[in-house]
C-alpha positions in Angstrom: 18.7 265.5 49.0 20.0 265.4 45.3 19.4 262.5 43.3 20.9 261.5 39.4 18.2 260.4 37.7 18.3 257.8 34.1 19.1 260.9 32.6 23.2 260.7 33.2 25.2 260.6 30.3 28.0 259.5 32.5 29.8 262.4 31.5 31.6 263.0 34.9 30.8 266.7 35.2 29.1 266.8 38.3 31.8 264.4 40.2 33.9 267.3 39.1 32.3 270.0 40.4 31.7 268.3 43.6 33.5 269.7 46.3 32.7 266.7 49.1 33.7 263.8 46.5 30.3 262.2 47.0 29.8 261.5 43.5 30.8 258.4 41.9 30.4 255.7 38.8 27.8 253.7 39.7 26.6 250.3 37.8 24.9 252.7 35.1 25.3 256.3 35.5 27.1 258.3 38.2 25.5 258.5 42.0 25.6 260.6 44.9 26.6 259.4 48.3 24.2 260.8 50.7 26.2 260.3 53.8 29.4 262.7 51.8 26.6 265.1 50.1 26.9 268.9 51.4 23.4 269.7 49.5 25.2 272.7 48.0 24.0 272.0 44.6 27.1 272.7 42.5 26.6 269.8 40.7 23.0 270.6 39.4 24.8 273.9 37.8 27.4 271.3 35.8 24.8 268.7 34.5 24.6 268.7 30.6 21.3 267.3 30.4 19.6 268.0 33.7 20.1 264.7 35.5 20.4 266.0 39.0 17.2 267.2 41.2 16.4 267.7 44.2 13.9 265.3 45.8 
């Protein structure tokens, strides 16, 4: 499971880069719907300041 930490610039990279479209605005930085989430980790590659991990 990936997880955006309090890190996200809100930048919008890693929605980009996603190919299932499980990553979305939340109230303060982006999210990643678990249910959509592939766990194929292209977004992790496309975070500017390391927001995304693994958990």
């Amino acid at each position: 499971m990936f997880v955006i930490s309090s890190d996200c610039i809100a930048c919008g990279a890693c929605a980009d880069s996603c190919p299932a479209d499980a990553i979305s605005m939340g109230d303060e930085h982006y999210e990643i719907d678990q249910d959509k989430c592939l766990q194929c980790g292209a977004c992790v590659d496309t975070c500017p300041t390391g927001a995304i991990a693994e958990k």
